[in-house]
C-alpha positions in Angstrom: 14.6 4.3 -17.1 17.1 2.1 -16.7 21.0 2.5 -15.7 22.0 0.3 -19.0 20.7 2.6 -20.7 22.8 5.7 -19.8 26.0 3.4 -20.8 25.9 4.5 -24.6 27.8 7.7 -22.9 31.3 7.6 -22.2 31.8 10.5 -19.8 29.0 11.0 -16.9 29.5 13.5 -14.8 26.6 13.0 -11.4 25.5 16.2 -9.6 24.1 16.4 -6.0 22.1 19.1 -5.5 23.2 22.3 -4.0 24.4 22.5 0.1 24.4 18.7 -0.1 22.8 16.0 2.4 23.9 12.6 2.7 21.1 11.1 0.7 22.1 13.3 -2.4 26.1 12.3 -1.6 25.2 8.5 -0.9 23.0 8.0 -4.2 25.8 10.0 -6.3 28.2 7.8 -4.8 26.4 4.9 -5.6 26.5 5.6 -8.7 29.4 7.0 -9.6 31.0 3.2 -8.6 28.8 1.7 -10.7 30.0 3.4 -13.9 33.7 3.7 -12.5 33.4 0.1 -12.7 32.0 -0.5 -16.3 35.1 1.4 -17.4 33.3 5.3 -17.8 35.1 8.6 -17.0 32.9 9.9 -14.2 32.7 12.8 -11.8 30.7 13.4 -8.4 30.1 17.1 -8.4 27.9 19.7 -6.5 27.7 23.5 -7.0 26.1 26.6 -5.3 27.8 29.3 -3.3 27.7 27.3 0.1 30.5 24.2 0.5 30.0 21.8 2.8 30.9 22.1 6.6 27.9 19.8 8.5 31.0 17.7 10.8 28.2 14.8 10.0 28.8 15.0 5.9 32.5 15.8 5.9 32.8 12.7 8.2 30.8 10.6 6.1 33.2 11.6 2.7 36.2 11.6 4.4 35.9 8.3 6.1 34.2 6.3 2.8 36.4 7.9 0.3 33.3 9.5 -1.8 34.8 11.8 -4.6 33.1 14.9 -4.3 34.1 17.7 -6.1 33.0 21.1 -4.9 32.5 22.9 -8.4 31.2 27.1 -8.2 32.7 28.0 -11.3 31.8 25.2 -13.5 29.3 26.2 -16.4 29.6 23.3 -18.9 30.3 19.3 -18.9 30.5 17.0 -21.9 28.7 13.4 -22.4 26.2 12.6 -19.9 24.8 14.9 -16.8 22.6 13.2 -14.0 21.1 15.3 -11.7 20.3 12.9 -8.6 18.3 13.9 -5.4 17.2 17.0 -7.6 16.3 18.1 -10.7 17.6 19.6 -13.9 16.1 23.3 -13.5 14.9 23.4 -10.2 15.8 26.0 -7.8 17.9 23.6 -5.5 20.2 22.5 -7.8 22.7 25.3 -9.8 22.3 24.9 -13.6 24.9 23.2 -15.7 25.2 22.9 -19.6 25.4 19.5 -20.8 24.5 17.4 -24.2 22.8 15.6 -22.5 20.8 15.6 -19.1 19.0 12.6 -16.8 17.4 13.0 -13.3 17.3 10.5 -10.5 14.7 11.8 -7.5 12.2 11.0 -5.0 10.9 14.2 -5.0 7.4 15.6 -6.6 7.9 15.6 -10.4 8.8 19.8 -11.2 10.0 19.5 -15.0 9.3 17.8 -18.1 11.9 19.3 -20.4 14.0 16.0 -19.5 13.4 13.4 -21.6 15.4 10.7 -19.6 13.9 10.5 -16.1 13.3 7.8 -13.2 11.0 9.7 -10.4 9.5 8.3 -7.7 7.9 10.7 -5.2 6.4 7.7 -3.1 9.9 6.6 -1.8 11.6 8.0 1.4 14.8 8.7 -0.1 16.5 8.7 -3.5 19.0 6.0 -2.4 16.1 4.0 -2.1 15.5 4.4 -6.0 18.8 4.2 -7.0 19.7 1.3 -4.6 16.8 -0.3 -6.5 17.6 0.8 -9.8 21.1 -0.9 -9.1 19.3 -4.0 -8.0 17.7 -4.3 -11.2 21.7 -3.9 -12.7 22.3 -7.0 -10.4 25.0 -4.7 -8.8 25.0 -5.9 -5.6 26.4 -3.4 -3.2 26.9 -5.4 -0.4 29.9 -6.4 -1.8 31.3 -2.3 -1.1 31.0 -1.6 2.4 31.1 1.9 1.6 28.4 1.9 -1.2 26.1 0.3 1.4 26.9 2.2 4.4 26.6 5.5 2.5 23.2 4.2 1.0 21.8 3.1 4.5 23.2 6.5 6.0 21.2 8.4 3.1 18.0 6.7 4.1 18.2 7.2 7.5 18.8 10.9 7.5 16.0 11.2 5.1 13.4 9.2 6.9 14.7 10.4 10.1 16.2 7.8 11.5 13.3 5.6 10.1 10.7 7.0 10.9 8.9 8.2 8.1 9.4 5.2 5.9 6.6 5.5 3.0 7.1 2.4 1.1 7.8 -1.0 1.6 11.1 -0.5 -0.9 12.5 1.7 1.7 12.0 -1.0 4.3 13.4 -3.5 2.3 16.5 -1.8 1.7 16.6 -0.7 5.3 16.8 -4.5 6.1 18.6 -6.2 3.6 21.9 -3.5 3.5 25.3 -4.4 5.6 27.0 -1.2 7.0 29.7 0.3 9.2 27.5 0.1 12.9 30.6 2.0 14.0 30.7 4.6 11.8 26.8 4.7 11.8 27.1 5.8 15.5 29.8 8.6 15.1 27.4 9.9 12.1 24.7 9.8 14.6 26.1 12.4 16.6 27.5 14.5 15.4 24.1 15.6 13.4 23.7 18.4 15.6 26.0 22.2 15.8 25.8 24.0 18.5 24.0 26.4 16.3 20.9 24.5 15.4 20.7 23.3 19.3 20.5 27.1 19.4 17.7 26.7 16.2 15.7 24.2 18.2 15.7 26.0 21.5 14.5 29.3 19.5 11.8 27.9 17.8 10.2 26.0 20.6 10.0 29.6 22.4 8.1 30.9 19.1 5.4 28.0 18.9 1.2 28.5 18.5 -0.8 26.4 20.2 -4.3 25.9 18.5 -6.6 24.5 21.7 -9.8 23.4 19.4 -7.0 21.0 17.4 -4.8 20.6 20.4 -2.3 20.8 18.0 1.3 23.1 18.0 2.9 24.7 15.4 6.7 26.0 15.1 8.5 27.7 12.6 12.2 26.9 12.7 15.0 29.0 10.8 16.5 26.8 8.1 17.9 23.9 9.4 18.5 19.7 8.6 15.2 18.0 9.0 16.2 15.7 11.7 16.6 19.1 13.7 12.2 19.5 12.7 11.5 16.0 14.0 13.9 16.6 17.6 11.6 19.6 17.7 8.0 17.6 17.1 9.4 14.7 19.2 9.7 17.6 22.4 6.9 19.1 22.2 4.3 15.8 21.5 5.2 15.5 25.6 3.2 18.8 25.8 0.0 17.5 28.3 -3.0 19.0 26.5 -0.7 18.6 22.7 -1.9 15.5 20.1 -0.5 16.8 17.3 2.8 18.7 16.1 3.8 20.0 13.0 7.6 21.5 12.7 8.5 23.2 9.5 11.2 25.3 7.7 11.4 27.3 4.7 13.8 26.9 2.3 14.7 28.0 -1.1 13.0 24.8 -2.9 10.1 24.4 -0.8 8.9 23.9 2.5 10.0 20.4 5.0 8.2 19.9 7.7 7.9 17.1 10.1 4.5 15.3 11.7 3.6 14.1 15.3 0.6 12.5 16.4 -0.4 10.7 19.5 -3.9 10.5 19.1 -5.3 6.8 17.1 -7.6 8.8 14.8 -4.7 10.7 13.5 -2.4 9.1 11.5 0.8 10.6 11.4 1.4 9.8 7.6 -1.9 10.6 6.5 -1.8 13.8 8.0 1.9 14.4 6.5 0.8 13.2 3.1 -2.9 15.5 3.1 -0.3 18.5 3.8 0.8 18.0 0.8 -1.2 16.7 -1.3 -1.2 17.7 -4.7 1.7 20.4 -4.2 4.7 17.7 -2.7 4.9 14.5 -1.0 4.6 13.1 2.3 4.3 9.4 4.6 5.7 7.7 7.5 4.4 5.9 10.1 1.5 5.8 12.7 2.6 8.6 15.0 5.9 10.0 13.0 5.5 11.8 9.9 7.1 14.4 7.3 7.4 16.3 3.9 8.6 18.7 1.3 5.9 20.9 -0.6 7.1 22.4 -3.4 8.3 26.6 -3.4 7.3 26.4 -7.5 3.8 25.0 -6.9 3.1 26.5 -3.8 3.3 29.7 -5.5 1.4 28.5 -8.1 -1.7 28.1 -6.2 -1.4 29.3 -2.3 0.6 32.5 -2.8 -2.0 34.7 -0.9 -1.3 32.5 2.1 2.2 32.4 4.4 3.5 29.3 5.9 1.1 29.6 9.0 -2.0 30.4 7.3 -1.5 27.2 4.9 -1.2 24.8 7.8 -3.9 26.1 9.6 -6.3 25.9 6.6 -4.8 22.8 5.7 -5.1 21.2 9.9 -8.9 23.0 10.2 -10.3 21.4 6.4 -8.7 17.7 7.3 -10.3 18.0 10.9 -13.4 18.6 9.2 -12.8 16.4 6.2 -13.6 13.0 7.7 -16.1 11.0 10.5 -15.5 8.5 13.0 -17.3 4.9 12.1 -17.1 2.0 15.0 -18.4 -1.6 13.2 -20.5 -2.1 16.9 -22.6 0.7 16.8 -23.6 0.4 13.6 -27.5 0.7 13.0 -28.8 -1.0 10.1 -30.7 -0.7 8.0 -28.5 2.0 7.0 -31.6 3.4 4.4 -28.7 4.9 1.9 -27.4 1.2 1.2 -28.1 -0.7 -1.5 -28.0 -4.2 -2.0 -25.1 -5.4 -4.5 -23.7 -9.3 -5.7 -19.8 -9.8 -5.2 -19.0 -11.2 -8.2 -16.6 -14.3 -7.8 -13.5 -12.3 -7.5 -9.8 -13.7 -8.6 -7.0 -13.5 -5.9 -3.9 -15.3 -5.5 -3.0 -17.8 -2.4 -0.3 -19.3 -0.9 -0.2 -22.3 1.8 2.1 -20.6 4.5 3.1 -23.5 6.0 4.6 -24.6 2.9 7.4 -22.3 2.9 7.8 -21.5 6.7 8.3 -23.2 9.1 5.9 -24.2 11.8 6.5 -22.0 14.8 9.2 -19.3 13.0 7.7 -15.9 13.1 7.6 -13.8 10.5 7.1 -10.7 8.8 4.4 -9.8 5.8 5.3 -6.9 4.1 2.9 -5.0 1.3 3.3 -1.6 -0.1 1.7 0.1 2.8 2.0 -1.5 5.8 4.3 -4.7 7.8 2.0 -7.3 9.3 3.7 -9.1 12.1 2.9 -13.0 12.0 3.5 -16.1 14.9 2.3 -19.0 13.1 2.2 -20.3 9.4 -0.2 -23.9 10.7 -3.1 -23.9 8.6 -2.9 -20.3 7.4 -3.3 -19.3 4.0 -2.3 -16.2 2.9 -4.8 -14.5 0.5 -3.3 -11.3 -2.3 -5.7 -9.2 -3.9 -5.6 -7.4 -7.0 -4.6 -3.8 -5.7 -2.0 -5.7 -3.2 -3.9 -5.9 -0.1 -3.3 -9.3 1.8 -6.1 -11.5 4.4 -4.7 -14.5 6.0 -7.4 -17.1 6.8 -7.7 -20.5 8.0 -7.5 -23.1 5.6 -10.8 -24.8 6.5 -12.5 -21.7 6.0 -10.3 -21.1 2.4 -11.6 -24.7 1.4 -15.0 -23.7 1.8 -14.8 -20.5 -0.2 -12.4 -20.8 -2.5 -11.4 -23.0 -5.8 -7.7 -23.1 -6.9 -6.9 -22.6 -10.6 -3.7 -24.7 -11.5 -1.5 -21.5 -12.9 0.3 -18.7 -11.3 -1.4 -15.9 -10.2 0.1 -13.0 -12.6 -1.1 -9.4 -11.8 1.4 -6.3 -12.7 1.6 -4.2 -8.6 3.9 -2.0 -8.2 5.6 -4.1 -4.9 4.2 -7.7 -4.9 4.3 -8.8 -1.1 6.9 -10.3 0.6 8.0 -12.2 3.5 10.6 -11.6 6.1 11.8 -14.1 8.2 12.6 -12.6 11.8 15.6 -14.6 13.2 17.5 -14.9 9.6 16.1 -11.8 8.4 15.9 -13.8 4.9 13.4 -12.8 2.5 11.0 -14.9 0.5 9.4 -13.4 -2.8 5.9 -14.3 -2.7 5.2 -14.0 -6.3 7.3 -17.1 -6.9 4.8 -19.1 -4.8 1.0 -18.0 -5.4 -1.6 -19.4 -7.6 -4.9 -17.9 -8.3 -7.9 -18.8 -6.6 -11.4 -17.9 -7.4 -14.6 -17.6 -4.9 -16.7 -20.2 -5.6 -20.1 -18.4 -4.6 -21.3 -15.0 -5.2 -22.0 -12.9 -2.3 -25.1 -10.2 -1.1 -24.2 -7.2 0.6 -24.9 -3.7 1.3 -22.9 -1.2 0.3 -22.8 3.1 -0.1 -20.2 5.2 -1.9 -18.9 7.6 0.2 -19.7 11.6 -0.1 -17.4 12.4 2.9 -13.7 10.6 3.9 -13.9 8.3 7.2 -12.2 6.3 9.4 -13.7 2.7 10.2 -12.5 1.3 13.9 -13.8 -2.3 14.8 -14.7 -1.1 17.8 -13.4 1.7 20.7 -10.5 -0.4 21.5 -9.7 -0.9 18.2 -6.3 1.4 17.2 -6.2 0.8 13.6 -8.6 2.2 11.2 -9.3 1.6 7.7 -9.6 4.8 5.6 -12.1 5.6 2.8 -12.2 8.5 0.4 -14.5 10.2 -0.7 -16.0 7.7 -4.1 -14.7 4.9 -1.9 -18.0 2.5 -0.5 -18.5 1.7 2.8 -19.6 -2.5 2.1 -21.4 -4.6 4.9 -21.7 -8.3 4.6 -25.2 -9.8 4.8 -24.4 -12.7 6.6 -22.0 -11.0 9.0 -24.1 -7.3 9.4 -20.4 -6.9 12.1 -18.6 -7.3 9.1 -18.0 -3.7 7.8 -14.8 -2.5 5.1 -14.4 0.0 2.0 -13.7 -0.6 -1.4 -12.0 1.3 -3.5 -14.5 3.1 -6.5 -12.1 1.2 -9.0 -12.6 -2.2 -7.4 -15.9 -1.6 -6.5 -17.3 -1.3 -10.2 -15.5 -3.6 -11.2 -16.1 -6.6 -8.9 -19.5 -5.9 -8.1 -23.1 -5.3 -9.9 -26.2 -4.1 -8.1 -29.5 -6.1 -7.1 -32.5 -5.0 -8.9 -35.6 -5.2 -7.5 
């Protein structure tokens, strides 16, 4: 959906959710300018039987001007309704007529009854969406110091303070916004009431500690979640503690927040397997959080409380995946088989051609930032799913043929660059060509019956994950060469030796 679209009404009336945060307010805000300015009547409402009193929210409408009208009584609005941060039906948001409705959310799709939607449950924050959704409008909020301050405020209480980014859109907006660093810091703190210190305090009394995980759990009373993550960031410090997991209950779901200090737990993929199928979750490394769903929760883990559900959840993804290290290896592993790569299309893109010899930079993908020192004789390689290899360009000679057009593949974020000192970005896709392997290649390769983690070696602190269907591939010429490929990518790029 786009926001053009929506202009065929001329009254809009945009509704926050219920007990409003600041990333409901900022993306209402946002756009409630950006039809005030194309000449619509709108209103910025919210309902429910709570108004606002956070110090941190009435500071953030009083000082930016946002029009938010508090609304109990109101049953009915003419034109155009859009839910945002929320929506249409859900138990978060009070129900008001309208002829016609339209949602803007991050959150786990709940309803279909809405014809006109734009969800996306893999971003942080919803005004990440709508930030992007205005981008695409070539509205460029810079140009409102309160727009963009709101929008950057929304983000970071969502992702507190950053750190649970999921996607490289949240990242980008993150770094290309201008705000009020003044403002930003009385915001900052004044998140906490003496009440929820009294919250925190409470719950940390009240926590289980579960020695064969060496993991703690809390339950905390209804609260913001930054509150959840000052828990998990307390007790992480905990000696014999790698993981956390803070949560609340609410009337829409359960939050909950994510801390790991351990390499072979993932933060984000623990916060995202809590979840899974029932909400959404991400973030980084060792910071992570999310919101399941009260309506699909009840749906299919009813017999279980809050505690029972994490503890089956923690025990089964404890269980659900081994350890590899490339080094210890053994081959022949006697469940590969032999299989040709087929020549395999990717796109390229000389890196010293666009940056500067000795300027560091930033790569960013969907998924992850890879931090760069030199472009000399680099080539950056992009694959079909999005996943990006720099190698040197005497090796990229010997393996690869470049086609003369443009490499054109629909991803969902095609990767970008981010120049450290300017913090300018460069879109890739204007740059890349396709390339082709000029030889096919023998490996080994096994799909996977059980998920694991693949560390180059006991020092190594990344891992690659692989799913279950995934296959574990080693290279014939390079038996220390181990990754996974996706089932998808797999079938489709290569065929199996016969004997």
């Amino acid at each position: 959906m786009r926001l053009r679209e929506l202009l065929v009404y001329s009254e809009i009336s945009i509704q926050c959710h219920d007990n409003p945060d600041p990333d409901t307010i900022a993306s209402g805000f946002a756009l409630y300018c950006y039809y005030k300015q194309l000449g619509k009547k709108v209103r910025l409402i919210y309902s429910g039987d709570r108004k606002i009193t956070k110090p941190n929210i009435i500071m953030m409408i009083e000082v930016l001007k946002i029009p938010l009208e508090y609304v109990p009584e109101l049953k009915k609005v003419t034109g155009l309704l859009i839910t945002v941060d929320c929506q249409y039906g859900a138990g978060n948001v009070t129900r008001i007529e309208s002829d016609s409705v339209a949602i803007i959310d991050h959150h786990i799709r709940e309803t279909s009854i809405v014809t006109k939607q734009e969800i996306r449950s893999e971003l942080a924050s919803s005004a990440t969406l709508v930030w992007d959704m205005l981008c695409c409008e070539e509205f460029d909020v810079n140009q409102y110091i309160e727009i963009s301050t709101a929008l950057y405020y929304g983000l970071f209480t969502d992702s507190s303070a950053f750190t649970e980014l999921r996607h490289a859109l949240d990242k980008d907006m993150r770094d290309s916004l201008k705000y009020d660093p003044i403002l930003l810091r009385k915001l900052k703190n004044s998140i906490i009431t003496l009440k929820e210190l009294e919250i925190a305090g409470m719950a940390l009394i009240r926590s289980s500690y579960n020695k064969a995980n060496r993991c703690v759990m809390v339950k905390a009373q209804e609260c913001d979640p930054n509150i959840l993550g000052l828990i998990s960031d307390f007790a992480l410090q905990v000696d014999c503690v790698n993981v956390v997991i803070v949560y609340t209950e609410t009337i829409q779901g359960i939050k909950y927040s994510v801390r790991s200090c351990v390499k072979d737990i993932r933060a984000n993929e623990l916060a995202v397997f809590l979840s899974q199928d029932i909400g959404n979750g991400g973030g980084h490394r060792d910071k992570g959080a999310g919101f399941i769903s009260r309506n699909c929760y009840e749906l299919y883990y009813s017999h279980l409380n809050a505690d029972e559900y994490f503890l089956t959840k923690l025990t089964k993804y404890y269980q659900n995946y081994d350890l590899i290290y490339c080094n210890r290896y053994v081959l022949p592993d006697l469940a590969m088989q032999p299989y040709k790569r087929l020549p395999v299309s990717k796109g390229c893109i000389d890196l010293e051609s666009i940056i500067p010899k000795g300027v560091p930079f930033v790569i960013r993908c969907q998924k992850e930032d890879i931090i760069c020192t030199t472009s000399a004789q680099r080539i950056l390689l992009v694959e079909s799913e999005g996943q990006v290899e720099i190698i040197k360009e005497e090796e990229f000679k010997k393996k690869y043929d470049i086609k003369p057009q443009a490499y054109n593949i629909p991803l969902n974020y095609f990767p970008r660059i981010k120049i450290s000192e300017s913090e300018q970005f460069i879109y890739l896709k204007n740059y890349t060509r396709e390339c082709i392997e000029k030889t096919e290649r023998v490996v080994w390769a096994r799909a996977l019956h059980k998920d694991i983690k693949l560390f180059k070696d006991e020092e190594d602190e990344y891992y690659k994950l692989g799913k279950i269907g995934d296959y574990l591939v080693v290279c014939q010429d390079r038996e220390e060469f181990m990754y996974i490929s996706t089932k998808d990518h797999f079938e489709r790029h290569y065929k199996e030796i016969e004997e």
